[in-house]
N, CA, C and O of each residue as an XYZ file, in Angstrom:
612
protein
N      13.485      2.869     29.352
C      12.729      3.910     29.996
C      12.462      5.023     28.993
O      13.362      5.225     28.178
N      11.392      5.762     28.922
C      10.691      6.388     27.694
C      10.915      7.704     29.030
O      10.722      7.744     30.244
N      11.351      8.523     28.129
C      11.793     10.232     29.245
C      10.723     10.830     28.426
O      10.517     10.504     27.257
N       9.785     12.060     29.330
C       9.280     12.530     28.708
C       9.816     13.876     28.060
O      10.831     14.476     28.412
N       8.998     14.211     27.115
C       9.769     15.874     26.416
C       9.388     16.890     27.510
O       8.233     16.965     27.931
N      10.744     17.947     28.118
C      10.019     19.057     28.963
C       9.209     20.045     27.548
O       9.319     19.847     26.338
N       8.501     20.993     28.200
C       8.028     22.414     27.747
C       9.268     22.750     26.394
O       9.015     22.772     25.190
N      10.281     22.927     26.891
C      11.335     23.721     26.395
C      11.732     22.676     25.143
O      11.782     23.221     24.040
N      12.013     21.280     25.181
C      11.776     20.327     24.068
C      10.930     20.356     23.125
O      11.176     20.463     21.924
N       9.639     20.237     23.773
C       8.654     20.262     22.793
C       8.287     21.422     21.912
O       7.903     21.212     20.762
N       8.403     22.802     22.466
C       8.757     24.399     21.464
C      10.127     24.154     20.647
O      10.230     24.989     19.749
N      11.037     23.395     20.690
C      12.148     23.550     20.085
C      11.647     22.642     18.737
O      11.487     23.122     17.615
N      11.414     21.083     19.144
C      10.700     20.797     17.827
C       9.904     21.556     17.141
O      10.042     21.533     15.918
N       8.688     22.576     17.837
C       7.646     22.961     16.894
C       8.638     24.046     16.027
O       8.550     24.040     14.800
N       9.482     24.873     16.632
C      10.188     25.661     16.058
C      10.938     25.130     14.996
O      11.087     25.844     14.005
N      11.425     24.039     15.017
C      12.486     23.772     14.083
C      11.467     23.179     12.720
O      11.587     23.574     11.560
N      10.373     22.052     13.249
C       9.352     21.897     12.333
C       8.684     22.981     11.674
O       8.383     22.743     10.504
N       8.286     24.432     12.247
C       7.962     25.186     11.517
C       8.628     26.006     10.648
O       8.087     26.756      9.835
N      10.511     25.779     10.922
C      10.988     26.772     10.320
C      10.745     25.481      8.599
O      10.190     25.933      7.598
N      11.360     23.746      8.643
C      11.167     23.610      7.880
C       9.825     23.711      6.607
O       9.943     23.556      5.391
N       8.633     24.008      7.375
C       7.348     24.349      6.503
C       7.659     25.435      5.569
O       7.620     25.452      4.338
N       8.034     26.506      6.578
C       8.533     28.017      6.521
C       9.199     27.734      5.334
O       8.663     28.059      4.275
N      10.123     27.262      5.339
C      11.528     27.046      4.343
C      11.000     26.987      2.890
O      11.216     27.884      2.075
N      10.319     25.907      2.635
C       9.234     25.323      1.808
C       8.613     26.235      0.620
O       8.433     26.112     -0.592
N       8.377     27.243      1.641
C       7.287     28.604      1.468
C       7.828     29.802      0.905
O       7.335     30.429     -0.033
N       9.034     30.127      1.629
C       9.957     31.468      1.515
C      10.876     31.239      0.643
O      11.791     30.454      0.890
N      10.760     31.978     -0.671
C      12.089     31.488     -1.797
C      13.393     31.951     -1.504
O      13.322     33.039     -2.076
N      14.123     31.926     -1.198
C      15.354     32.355     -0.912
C      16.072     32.907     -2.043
O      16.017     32.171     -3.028
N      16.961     34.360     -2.260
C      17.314     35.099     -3.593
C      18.674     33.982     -3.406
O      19.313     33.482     -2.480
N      18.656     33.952     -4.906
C      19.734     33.386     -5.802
C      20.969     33.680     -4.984
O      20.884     34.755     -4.390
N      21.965     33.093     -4.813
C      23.687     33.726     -4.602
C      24.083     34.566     -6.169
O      24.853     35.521     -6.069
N      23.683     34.291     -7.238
C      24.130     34.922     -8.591
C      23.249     35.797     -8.343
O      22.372     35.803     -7.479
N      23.636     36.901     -9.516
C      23.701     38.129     -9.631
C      22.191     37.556    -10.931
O      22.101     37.448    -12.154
N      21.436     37.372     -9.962
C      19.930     37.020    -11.247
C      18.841     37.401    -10.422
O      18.760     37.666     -9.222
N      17.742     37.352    -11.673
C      16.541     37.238    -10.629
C      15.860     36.443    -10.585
O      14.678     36.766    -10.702
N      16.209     34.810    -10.376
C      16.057     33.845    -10.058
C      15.972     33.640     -9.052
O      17.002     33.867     -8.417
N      14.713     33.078     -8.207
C      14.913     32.787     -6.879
C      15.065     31.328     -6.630
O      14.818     30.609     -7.598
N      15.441     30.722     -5.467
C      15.941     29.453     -4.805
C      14.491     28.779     -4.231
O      13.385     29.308     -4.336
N      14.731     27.727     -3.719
C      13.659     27.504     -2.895
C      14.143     26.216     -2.142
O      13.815     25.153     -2.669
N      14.750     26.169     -1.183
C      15.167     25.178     -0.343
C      14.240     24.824      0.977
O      13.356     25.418      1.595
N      14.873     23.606      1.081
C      13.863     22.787      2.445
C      14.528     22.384      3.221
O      15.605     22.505      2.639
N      14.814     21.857      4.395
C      15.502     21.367      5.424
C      14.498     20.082      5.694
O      13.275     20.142      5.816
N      15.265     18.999      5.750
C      14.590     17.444      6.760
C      15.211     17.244      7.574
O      16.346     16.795      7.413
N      14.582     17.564      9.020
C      15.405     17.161     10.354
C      15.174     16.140     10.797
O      13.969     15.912     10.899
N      16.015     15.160     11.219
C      16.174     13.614     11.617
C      15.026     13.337     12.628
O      14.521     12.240     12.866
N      14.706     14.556     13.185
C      13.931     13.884     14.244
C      12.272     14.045     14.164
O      11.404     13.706     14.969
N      12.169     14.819     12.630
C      10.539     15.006     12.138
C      11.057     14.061     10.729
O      10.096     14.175      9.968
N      11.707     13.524     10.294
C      11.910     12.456      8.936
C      10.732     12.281      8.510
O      10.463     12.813      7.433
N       9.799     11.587      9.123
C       8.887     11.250      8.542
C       8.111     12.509      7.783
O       7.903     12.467      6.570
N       7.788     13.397      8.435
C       7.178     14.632      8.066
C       7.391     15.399      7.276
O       6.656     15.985      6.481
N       8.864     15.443      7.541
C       9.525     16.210      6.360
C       9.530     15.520      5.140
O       8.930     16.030      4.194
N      10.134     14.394      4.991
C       9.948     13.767      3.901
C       8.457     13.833      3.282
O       8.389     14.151      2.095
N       7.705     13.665      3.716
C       6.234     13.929      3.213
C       6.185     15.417      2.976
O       5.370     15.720      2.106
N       6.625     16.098      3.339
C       6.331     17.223      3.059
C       7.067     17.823      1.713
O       6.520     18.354      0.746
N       8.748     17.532      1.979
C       9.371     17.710      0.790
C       8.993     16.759     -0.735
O       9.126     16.988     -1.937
N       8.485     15.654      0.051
C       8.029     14.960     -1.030
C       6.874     15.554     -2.281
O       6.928     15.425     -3.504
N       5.729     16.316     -1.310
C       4.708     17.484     -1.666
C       5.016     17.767     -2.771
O       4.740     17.327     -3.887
N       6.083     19.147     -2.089
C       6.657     19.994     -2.565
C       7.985     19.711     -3.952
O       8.421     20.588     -4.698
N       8.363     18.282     -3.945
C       9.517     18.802     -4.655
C       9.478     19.163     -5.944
O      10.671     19.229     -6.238
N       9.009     19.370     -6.664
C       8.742     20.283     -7.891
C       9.059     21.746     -7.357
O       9.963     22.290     -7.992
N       8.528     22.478     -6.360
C       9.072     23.431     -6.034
C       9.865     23.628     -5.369
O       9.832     24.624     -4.646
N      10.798     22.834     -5.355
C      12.582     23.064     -4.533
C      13.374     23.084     -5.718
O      12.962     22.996     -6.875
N      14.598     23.212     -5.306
C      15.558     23.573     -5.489
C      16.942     22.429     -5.224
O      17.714     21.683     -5.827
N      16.547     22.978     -3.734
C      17.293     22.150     -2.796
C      17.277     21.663     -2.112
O      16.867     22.527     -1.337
N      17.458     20.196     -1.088
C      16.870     19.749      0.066
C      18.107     19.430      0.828
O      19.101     18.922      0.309
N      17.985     19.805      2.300
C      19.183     20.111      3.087
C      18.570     19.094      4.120
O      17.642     19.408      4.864
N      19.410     17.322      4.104
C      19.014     17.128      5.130
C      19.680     16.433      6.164
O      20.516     15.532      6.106
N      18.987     17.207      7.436
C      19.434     17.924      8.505
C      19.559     16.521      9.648
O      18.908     16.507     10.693
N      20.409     15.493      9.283
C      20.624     14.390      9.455
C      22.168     13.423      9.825
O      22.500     12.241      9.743
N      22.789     14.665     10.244
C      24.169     13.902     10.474
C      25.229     14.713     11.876
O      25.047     15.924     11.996
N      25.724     14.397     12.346
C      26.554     14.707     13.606
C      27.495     14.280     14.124
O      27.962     13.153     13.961
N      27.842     15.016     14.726
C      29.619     14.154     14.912
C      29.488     13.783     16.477
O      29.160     14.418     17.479
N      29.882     12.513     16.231
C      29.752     11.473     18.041
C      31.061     12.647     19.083
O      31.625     13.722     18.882
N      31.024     11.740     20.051
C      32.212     11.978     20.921
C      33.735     11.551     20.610
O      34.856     11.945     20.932
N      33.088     10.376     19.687
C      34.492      9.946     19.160
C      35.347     11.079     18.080
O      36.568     11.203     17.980
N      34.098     11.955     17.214
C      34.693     13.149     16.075
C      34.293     11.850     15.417
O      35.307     11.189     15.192
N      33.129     11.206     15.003
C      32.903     10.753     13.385
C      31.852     11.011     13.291
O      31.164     10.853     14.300
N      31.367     11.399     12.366
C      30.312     11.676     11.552
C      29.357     10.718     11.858
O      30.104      9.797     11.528
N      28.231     10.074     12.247
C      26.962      9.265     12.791
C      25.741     10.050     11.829
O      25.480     11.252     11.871
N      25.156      9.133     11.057
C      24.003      9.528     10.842
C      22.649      9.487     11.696
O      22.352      8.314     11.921
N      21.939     10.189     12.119
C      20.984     10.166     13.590
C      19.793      9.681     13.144
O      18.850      9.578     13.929
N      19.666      9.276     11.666
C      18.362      8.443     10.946
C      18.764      7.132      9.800
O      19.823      7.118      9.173
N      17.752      6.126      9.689
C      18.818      5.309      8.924
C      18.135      5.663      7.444
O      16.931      5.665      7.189
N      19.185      5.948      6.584
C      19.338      6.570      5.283
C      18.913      5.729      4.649
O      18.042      6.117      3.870
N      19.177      4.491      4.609
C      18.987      3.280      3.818
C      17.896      2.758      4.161
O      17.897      1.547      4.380
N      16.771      3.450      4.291
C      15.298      3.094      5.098
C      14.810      3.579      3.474
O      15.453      4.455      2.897
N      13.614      2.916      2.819
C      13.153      2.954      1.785
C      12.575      3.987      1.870
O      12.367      4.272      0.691
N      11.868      5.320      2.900
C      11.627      6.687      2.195
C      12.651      7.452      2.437
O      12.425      8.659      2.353
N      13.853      7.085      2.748
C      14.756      7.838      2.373
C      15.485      7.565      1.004
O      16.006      8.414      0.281
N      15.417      6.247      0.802
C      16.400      5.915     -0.785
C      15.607      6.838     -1.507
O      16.088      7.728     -2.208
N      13.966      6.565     -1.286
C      13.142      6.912     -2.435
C      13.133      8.340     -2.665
O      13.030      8.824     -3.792
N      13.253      9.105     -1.464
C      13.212     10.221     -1.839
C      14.224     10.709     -2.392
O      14.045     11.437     -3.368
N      15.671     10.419     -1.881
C      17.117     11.036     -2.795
C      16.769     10.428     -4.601
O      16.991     10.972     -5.683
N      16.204      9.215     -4.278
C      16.201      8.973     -5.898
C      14.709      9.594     -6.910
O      14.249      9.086     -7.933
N      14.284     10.705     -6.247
C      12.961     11.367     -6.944
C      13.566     12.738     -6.621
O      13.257     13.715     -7.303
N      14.438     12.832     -5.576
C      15.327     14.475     -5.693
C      16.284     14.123     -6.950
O      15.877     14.796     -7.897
N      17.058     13.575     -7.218
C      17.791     13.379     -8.356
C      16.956     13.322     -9.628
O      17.018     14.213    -10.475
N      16.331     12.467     -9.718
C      15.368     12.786    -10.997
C      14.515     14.002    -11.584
O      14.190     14.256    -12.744
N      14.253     14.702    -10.315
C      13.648     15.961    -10.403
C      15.004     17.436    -10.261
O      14.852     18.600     -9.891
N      16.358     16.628    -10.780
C      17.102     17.631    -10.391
C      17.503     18.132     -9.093
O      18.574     18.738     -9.089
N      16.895     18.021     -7.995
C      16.606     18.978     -7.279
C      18.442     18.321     -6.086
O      19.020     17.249     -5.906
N      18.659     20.001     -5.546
C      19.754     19.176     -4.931
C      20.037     18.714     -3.818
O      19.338     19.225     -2.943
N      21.023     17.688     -3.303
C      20.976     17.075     -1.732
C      22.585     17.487     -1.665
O      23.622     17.421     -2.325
N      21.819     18.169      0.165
C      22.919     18.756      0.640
C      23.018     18.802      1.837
O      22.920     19.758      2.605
N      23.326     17.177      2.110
C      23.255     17.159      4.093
C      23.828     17.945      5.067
O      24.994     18.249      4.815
N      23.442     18.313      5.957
C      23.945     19.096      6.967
C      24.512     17.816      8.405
O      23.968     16.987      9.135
N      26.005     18.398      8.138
C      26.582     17.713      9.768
C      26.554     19.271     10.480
O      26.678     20.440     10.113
N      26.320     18.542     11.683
C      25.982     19.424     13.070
C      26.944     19.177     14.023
O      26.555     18.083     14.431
N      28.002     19.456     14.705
C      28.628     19.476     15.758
C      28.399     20.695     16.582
O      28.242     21.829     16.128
N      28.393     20.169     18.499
C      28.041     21.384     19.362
C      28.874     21.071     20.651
O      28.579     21.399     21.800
N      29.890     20.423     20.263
C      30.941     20.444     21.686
C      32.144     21.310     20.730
O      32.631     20.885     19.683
N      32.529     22.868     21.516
C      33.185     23.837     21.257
C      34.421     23.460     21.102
O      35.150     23.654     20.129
N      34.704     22.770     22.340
C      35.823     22.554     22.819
C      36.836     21.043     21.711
O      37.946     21.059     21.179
N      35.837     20.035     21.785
C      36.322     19.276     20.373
C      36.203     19.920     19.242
O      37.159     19.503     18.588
N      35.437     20.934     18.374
C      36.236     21.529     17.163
C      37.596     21.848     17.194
O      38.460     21.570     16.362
N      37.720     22.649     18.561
C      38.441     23.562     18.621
C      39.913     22.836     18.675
O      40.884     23.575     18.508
N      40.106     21.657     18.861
C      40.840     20.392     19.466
C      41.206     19.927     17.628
O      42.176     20.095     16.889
N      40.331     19.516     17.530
C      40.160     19.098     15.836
C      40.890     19.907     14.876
O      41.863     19.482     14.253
N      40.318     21.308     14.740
C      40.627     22.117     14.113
C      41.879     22.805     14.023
O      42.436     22.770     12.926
N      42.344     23.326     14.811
C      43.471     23.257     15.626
C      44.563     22.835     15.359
O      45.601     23.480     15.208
N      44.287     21.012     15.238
C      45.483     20.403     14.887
C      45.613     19.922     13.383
O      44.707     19.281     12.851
N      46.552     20.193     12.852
C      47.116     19.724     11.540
C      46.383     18.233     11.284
O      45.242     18.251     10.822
N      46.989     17.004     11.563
C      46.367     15.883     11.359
C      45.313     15.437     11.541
O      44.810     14.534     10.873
N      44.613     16.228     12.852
C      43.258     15.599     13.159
C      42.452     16.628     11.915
O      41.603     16.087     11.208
N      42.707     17.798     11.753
C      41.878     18.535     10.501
C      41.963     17.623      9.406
O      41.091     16.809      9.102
N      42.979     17.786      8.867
C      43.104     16.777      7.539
C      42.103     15.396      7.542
O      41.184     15.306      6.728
N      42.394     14.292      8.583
C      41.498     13.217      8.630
C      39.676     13.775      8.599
O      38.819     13.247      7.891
N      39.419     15.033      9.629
C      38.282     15.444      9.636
C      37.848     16.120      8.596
O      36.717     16.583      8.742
N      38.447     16.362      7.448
C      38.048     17.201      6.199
C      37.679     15.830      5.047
O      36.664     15.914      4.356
N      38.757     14.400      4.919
C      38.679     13.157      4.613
C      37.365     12.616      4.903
O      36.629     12.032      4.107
N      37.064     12.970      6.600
C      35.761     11.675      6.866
C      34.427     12.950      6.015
O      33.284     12.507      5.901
N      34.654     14.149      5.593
C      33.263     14.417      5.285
C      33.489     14.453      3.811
O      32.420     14.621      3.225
N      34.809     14.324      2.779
C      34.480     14.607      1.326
C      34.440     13.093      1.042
O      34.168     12.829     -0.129
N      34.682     11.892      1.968
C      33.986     10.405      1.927
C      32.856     10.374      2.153
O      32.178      9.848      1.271
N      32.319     10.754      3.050
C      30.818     11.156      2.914
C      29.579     11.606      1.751
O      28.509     11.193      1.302
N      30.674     12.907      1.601
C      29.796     13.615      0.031
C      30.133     12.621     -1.000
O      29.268     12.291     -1.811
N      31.318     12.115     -1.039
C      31.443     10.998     -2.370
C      30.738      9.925     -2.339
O      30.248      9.468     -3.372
N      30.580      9.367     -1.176
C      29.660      7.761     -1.182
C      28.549      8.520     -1.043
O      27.906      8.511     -2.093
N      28.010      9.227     -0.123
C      26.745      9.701     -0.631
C      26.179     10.276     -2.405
O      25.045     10.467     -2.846
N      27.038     10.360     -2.814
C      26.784     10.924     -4.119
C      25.747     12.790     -3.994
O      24.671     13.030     -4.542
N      26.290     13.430     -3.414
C      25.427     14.325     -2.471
C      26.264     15.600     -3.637
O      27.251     15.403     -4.346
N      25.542     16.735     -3.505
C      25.876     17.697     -4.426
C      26.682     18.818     -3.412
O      26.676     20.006     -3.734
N      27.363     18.371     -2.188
C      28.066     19.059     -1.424
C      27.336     18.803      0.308
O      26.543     17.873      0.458
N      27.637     19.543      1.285
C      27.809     19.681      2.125
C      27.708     21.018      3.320
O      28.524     21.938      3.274
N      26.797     20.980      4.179
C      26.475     22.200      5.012
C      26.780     21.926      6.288
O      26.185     21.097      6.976
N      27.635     22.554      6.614
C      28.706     22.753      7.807
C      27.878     23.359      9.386
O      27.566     24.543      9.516
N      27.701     22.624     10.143
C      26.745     23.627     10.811
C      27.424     23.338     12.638
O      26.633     22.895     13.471
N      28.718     23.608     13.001
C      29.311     23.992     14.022
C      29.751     24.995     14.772
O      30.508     25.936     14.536
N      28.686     24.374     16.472
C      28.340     25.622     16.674
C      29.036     25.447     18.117
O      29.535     24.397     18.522
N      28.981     26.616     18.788
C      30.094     27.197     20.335
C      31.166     26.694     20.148
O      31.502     25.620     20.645
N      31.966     27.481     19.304
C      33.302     27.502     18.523
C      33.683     28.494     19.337
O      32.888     29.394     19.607
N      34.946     28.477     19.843
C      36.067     29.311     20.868
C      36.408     30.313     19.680
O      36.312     29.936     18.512
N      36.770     31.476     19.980
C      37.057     31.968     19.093
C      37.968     32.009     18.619
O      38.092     32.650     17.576
């Protein structure tokens, strides 16, 4: 059964698609003390195609490409929500590497209550810090962007 997108779906994609254009566009200042500016992009799993074409455009003028492609199930593992090993994705990590430029996937978790469960505990942290620097290592990825959100305080 094919659900359709409400109103409120379909503005959330355009939003998130426009922030990555946006991204593209807006250089972001250096973290060092220079006046070098950044220029990063975001690829969200669920515009892939687009983005990739788009970062593809662009990558001479990046920096960095952040993509926005991984999440943690119900179980707490890491699931990629696009398949990576799809030939414009190899191709593009292997024309971001050649062009320097860096990859820096973003995992997303949004159940509060499992961080908070996770985090919390001694062993389940440790294993959950394991399943993402296995990640950055088999990915061969230049680090990692943390993006968990309705965290208890």
């Amino acid at each position: 059964m094919i659900k359709k997108q409400t109103l409120s779906q379909k503005a959330f994609i355009f939003l998130l698609s426009s922030a990555l254009i946006i991204s593209l566009i807006i250089p972001v200042q250096s973290a060092q003390a220079s006046s070098e500016l950044q220029i990063s992009g975001w690829v969200p799993w669920w515009q892939d195609k687009m983005g990739l074409e788009s970062a593809t455009k662009n990558i001479k003028k990046l920096d960095t490409v952040y993509p926005f492609v991984y999440e943690i199930n119900a179980d707490g593992k890491i699931v990629a929500k696009t398949n990576l090993k799809s030939k414009e994705w190899k191709s593009f990590f292997t024309l971001a590497k050649k062009e320097q430029v860096q990859i820096i996937p973003t995992i997303a978790w949004f159940d509060g209550e499992k961080i908070h469960e996770t985090l919390s505990s001694n062993k389940k942290r440790k294993a959950h810090i394991k399943q993402i620097t296995d990640l950055v290592k088999k990915g061969k990825y230049d680090g990692v962007n943390i993006d968990y959100e309705q965290k208890n305080a």
